[in-house]
C-alpha positions in Angstrom: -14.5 34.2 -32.5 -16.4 36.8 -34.6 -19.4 39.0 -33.9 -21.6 36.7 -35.6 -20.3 33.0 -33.9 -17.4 31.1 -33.7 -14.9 30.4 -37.2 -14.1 26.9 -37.8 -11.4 25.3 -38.7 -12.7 21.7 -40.2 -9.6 19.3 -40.9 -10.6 15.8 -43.1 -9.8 12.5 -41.7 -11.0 10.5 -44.4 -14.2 9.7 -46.1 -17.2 11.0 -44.0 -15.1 12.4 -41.1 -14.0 14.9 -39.8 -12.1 16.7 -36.9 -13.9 20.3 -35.9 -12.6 23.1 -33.4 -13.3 27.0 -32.9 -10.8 29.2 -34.6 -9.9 30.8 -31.5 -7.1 30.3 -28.5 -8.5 28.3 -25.1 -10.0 31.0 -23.2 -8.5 32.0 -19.9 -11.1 31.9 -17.8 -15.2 30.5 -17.3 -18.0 32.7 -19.6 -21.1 33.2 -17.8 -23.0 30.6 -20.2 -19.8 28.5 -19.1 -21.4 28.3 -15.3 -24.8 26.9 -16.6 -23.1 24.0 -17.5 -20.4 23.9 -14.6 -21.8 20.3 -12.9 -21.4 18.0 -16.0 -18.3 20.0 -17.1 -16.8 18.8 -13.5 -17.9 15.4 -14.0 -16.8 15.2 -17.2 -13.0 16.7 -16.9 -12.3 14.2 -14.0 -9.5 11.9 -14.8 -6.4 12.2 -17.1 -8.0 11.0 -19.9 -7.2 13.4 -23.3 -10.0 12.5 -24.9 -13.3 10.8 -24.5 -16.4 9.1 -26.6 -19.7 10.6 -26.8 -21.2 7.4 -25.2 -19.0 7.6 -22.2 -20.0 11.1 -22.3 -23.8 10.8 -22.2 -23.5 7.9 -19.7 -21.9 10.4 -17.1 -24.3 13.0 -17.7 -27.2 10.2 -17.6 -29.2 12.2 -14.5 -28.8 16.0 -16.8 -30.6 14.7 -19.7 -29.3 14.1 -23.2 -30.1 17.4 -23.9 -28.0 19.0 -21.3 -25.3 17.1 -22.3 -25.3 17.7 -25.7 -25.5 21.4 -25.2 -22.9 21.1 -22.0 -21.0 19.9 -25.7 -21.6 22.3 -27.5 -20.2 25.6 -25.5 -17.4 23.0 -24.9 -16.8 22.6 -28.9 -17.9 27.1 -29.1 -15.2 28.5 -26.8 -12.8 26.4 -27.7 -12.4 24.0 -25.0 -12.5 20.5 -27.2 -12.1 19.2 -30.8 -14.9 17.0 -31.9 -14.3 14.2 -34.3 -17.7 14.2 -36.4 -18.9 11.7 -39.1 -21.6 12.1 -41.8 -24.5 10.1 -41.1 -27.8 10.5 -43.2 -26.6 13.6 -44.7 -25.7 15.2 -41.0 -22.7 15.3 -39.0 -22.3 13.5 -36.0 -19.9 13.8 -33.5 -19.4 10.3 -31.4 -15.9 11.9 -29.6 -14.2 14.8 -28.2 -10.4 15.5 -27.5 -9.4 18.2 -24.8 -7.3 21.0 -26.0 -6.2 22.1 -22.5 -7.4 19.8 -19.9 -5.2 21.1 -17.1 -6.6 24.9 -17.1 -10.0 23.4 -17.5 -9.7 21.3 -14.4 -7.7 24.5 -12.5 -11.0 26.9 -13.4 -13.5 24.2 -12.3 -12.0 23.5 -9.3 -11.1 19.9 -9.9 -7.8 18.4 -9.1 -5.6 18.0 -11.9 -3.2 15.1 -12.1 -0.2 17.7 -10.8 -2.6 19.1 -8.0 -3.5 15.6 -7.1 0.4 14.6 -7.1 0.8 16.8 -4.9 -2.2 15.9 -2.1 -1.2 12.1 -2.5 2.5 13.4 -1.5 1.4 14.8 1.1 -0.7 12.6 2.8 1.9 9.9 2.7 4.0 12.2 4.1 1.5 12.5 6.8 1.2 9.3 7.6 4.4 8.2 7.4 4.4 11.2 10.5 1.9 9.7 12.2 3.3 6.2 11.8 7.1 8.0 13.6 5.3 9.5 16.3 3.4 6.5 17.3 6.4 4.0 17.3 8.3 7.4 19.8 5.7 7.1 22.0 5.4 5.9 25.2 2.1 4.9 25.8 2.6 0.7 25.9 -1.1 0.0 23.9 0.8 1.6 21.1 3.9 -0.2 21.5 2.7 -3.4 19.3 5.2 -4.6 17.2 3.2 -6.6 15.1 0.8 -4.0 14.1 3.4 -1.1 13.8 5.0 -3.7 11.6 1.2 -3.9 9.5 0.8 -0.2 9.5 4.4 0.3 8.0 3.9 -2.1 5.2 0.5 -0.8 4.6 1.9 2.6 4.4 4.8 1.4 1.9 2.1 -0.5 -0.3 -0.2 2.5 -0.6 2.8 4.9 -1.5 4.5 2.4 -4.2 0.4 2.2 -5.7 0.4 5.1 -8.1 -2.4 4.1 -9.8 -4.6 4.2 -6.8 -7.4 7.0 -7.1 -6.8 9.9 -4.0 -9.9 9.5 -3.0 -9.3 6.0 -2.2 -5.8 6.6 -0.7 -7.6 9.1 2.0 -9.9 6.5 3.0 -7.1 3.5 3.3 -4.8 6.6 5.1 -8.4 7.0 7.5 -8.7 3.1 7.8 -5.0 2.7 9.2 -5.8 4.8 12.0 -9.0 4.0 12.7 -7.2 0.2 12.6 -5.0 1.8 15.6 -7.7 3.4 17.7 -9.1 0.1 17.9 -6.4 -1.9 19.1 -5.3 1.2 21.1 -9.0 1.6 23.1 -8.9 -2.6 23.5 -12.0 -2.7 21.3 -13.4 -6.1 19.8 -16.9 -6.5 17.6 -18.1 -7.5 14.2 -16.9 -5.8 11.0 -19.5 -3.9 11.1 -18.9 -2.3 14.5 -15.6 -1.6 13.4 -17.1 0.7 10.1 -19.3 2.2 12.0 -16.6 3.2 14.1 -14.0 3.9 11.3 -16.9 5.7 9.2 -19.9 6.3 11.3 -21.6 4.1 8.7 -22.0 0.3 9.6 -21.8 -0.3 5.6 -19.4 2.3 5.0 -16.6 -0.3 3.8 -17.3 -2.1 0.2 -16.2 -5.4 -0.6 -12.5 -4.2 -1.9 -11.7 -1.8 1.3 -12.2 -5.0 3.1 -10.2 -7.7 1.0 -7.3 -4.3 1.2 -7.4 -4.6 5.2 -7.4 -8.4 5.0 -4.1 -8.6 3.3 -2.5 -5.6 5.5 -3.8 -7.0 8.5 -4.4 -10.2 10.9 -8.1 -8.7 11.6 -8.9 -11.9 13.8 -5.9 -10.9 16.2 -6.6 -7.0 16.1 -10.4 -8.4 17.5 -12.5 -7.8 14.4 -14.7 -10.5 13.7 -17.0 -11.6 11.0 -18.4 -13.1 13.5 -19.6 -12.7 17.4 -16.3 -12.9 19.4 -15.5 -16.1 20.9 -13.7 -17.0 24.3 -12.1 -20.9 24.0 -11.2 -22.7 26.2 -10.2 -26.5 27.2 -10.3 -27.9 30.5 -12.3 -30.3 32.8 -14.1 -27.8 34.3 -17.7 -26.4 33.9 -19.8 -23.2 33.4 -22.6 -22.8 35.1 -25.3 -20.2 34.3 -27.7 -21.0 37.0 -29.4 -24.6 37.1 -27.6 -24.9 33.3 -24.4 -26.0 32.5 -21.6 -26.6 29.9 -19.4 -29.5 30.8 -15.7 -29.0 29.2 -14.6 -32.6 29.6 -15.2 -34.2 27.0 -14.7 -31.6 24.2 -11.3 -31.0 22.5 -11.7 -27.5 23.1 -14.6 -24.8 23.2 -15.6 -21.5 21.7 -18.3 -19.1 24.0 -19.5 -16.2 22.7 -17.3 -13.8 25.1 -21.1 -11.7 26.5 -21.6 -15.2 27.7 -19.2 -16.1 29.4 -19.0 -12.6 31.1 -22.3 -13.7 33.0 -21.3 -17.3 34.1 -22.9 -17.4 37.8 -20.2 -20.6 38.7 -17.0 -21.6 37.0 -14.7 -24.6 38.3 -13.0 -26.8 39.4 -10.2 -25.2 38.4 -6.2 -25.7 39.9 -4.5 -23.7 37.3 -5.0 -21.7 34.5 -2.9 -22.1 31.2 -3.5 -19.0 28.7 -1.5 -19.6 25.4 -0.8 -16.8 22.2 -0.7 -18.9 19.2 -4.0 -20.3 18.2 -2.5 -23.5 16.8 -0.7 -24.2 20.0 -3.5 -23.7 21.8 -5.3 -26.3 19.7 -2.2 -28.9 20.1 -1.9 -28.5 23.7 -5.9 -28.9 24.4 -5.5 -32.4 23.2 -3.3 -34.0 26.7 -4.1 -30.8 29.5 -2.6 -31.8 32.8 -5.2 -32.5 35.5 -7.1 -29.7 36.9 -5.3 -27.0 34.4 -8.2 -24.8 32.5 -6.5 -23.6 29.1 -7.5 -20.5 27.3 -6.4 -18.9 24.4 -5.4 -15.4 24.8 -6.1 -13.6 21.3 -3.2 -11.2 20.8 -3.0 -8.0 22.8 -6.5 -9.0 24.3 -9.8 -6.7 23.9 -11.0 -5.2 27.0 -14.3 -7.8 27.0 -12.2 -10.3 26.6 -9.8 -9.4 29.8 -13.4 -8.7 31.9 -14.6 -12.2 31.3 -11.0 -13.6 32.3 -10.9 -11.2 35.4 -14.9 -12.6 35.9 -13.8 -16.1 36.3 -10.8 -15.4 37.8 -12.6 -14.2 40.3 -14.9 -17.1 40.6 -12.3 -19.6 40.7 -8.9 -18.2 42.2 -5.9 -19.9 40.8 -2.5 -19.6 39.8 -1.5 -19.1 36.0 1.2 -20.1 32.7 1.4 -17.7 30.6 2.9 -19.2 27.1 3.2 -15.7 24.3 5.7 -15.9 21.6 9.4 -15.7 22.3 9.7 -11.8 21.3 9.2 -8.1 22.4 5.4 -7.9 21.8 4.9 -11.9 23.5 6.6 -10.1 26.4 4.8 -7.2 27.1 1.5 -9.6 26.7 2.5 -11.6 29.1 3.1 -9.1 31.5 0.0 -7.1 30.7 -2.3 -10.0 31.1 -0.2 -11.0 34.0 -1.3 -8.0 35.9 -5.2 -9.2 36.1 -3.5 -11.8 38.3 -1.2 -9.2 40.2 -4.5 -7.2 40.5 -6.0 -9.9 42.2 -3.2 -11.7 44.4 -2.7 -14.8 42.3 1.2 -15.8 41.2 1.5 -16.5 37.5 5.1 -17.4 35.8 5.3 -17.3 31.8 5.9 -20.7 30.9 7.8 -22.5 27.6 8.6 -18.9 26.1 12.0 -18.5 27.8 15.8 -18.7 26.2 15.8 -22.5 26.1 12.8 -22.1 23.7 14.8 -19.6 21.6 17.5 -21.2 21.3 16.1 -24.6 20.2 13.9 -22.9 17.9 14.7 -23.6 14.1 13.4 -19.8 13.7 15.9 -17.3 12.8 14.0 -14.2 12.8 15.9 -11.2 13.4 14.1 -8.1 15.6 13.0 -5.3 13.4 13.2 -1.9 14.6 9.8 -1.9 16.6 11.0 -5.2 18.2 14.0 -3.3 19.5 11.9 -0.3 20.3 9.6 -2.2 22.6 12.4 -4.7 23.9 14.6 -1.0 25.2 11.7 0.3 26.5 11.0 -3.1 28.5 14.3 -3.5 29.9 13.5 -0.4 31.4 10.9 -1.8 33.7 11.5 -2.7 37.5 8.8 -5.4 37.7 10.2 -7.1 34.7 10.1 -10.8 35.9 13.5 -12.8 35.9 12.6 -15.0 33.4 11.5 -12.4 31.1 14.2 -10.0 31.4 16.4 -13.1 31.2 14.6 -13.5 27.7 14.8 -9.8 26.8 18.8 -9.6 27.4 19.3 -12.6 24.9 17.5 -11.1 22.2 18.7 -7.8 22.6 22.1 -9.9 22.5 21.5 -11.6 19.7 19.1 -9.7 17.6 16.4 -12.5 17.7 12.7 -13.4 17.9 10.7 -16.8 17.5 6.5 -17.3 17.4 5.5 -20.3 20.0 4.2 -22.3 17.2 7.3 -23.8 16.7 7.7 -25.2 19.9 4.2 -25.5 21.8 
């Protein structure tokens, strides 16, 4: 570049048109003009893209002014940074695109993560996860021993790594979702979407319309207790609730959803002679249909949310009675079944799991092998004492035959 401004170095492309650059190398490093125009630079050299049109251009630069921009351009096109295609309009030339000479070193000197640099992150925040995922399936805390959802967060992990065309920015927050996915079901929470953004993100509309169809198809959000809508409790019986002089009579409905704050502060519940709680939401639909007298069914959502155990353990409490216990026919039904039995241990009622034992596995037409959570879980619950016969008699035959079955197919 001399003394008086920059040489250039004009090549034709045809009739009215033309490609213009400096005479001069890329510079190695930012001028001091260069840092005037440092905000719409960044914006601009975001991306991979080698070249860009001057509408595209002005559009990014929309809140800077046309002005800014087109000078931003200009010390671009005067150091050397960009060739600018230009066309002959009115006697004037025009440029309507630019090319980057050196994009990379551009990005490097801004500050803005090149496609290497970014490689690089994304690597390593799989890599971080996939950590996190190993630790969690090693560890012996039983809330985060669920099969199902270790099964979710590994296929969710897989899907974002094989994605390369997702943006980092958008792989950190999926990454940040998948945890806060397991806090949730760790800490027994259950709420509305937006109760889980806020606490995901600390922003109740944190999560856009696409962040939520991507943790739809990774996960079962109805069993992992977020809702679109208030929670519900159902239940079937011939019982009634009672909330003072007001009542809901059970009888003669098929079944019933509550919203679960209300049944939490029923003041009289009965009269009930056993309780039936059952996994699979379809079963508990078919079985509602011909209850045995005096048995109250409810549908037990999953690994249940700690609201949903209270208002159990509150009408378990107002009406004593035995209970069934129907989960699926593998590791994770298992250890349901035995965590939801213990709000009956806790307060000296019997329950027996019921239709999820080997006959039931055996007759079932499913022939789903145990994936390595499954056996996981199914080692680390042979390992109890307090196993109950039945279920350890259930755990031994799958661990014999490498096995599992949902209830659907048989309740």
């Amino acid at each position: 570049m001399s003394a008086g401004g920059p040489v250039w170095i004009a090549t034709p492309k045809g009739r009215g048109e033309r490609l213009r650059r400096a005479d001069a190398p890329v510079p190695q490093e930012l001028s001091v003009e260069a840092l005037r125009h440092r905000a719409i630079w960044e914006r601009w050299v975001r991306g991979e893209r080698q070249a860009a049109a001057r509408g595209t251009l002005l559009k990014e630069a929309a809140d800077a002014g046309i002005e800014a921009a087109e000078a931003a351009c200009e010390l671009l096109l005067r150091e050397g940074w960009i060739e600018r295609r230009e066309r002959l309009q009115g006697g004037s030339w025009q440029w309507d695109r630019v090319v980057w000479r050196d994009l990379e070193r551009l990005q490097r000197l801004l500050g803005v993560a090149g496609r290497q640099q970014r490689e690089t992150e994304r690597r390593e925040a799989i890599a971080e996860a996939k950590e996190w995922l190993r630790g969690r399936a090693d560890t012996s805390q039983p809330t985060a021993l669920d099969a199902d959802l270790l099964d979710e967060l590994t296929r969710a992990v897989r899907q974002l790594e094989s994605d390369g065309a997702l943006p980092l920015e958008t792989l950190r927050l999926r990454l940040t979702l998948l945890r806060a996915v397991a806090d949730w079901h760790d800490r027994g929470e259950q709420g509305m979407r937006r109760d889980f953004a806020l606490r995901a993100l600390g922003d109740t509309k944190a999560l856009g319309a696409a962040d939520w169809r991507w943790l739809e198809a990774a996960f079962d959000l109805e069993r992992l207790r977020i809702a679109q809508f208030a929670p519900m409790f159902w239940i079937a019986g011939e019982a009634s609730l009672w909330w003072g002089e007001r009542r809901i009579d059970l009888s003669p409905l098929h079944c019933l959803g509550v919203p679960v704050e209300d049944v939490a502060r029923t003041e009289a519940f009965g009269p009930v002679a056993r309780y039936w709680l059952i996994e699979n939401r379809t079963s508990f639909e078919r079985q509602a249909r011909g209850l045995p007298a005096g048995v109250v069914l409810l549908w037990m959502p999953g690994r249940p949310s700690s609201a949903w155990s209270e208002a159990v353990e509150h009408l378990l409490r107002l009406a004593p009675a035995p209970a069934w216990i129907s989960a699926d026919a593998d590791p994770a039904g298992v250890d349901i079944a035995c965590s939801v039995g213990a709000m009956w241990d806790a307060q000296g009622s019997a329950w027996d799991p019921h239709r999820m034992g080997i006959k039931e596995l055996q007759e079932s037409s499913q022939r789903w092998r145990l994936n390595e959570h499954d056996e996981a879980l199914l080692d680390r619950l042979r390992a109890r004492e307090q196993l109950p016969k039945e279920l350890r008699d259930l755990c031994d035959f799958m661990a014999m035959h490498g096995r599992k079955a949902e209830q659907e197919g048989w309740l």
